[in-house]
C-alpha positions in Angstrom: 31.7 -39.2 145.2 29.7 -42.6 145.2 26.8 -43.6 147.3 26.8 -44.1 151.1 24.2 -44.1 153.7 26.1 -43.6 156.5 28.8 -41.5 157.4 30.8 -44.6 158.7 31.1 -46.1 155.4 33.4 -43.0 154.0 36.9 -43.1 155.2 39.0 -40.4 156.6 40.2 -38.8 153.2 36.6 -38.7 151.9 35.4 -36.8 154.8 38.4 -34.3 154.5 37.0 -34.1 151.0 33.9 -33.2 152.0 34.4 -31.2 154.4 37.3 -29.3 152.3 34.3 -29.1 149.3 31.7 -27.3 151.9 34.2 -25.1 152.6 34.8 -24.0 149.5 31.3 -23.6 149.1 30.8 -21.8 151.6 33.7 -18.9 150.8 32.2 -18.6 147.3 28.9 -20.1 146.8 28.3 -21.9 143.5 24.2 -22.4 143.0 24.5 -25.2 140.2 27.6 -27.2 142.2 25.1 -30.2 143.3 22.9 -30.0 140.0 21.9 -33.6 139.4 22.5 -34.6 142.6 19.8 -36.2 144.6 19.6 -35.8 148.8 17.1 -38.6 150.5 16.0 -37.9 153.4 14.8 -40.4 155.9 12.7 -38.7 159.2 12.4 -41.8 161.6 11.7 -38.5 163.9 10.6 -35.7 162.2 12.5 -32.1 162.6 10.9 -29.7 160.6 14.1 -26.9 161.2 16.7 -29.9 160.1 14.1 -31.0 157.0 14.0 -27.3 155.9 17.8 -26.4 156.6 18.9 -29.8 154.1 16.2 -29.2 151.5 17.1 -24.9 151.6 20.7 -26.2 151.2 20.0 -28.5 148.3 17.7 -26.0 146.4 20.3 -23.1 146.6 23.0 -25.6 145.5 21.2 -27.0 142.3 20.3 -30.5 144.1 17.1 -32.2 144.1 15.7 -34.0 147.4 13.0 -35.9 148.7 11.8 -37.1 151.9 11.2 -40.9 153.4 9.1 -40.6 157.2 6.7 -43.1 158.6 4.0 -41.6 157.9 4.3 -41.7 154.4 3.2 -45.5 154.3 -0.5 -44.4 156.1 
């Protein structure tokens, strides 16, 4: 998978592939399957149930993430 920050710039076969890989992962969960990978987060509106359901989801997978909010810059 490469880079992207938005879901338009993947095209139809890359979000079949991603959805196909959750799926996978989800009917036999693999914790080291996003080690090395790296989830940013940017919060323009904070959420704290969305910011602890993607970094939960990270940690059990083996993935790293941090978090980018406005108030970080005070």
């Amino acid at each position: 998978m490469r880079f992207f920050n938005d879901l338009a710039d993947l095209n139809a076969a890359d979000i079949r592939d991603l959805v196909a890989f959750a799926g996978r992962l989800d009917e036999n969960p693999q914790p080291r399957a996003l080690e090395g990978k790296v989830l940013a987060l940017l919060f323009l509106n904070p959420s704290l149930r969305t910011l602890a359901s993607f970094q939960s989801a990270m940690t059990r997978l083996g993935g790293g993430v941090f978090v980018i909010s406005p108030e970080m810059s005070i």
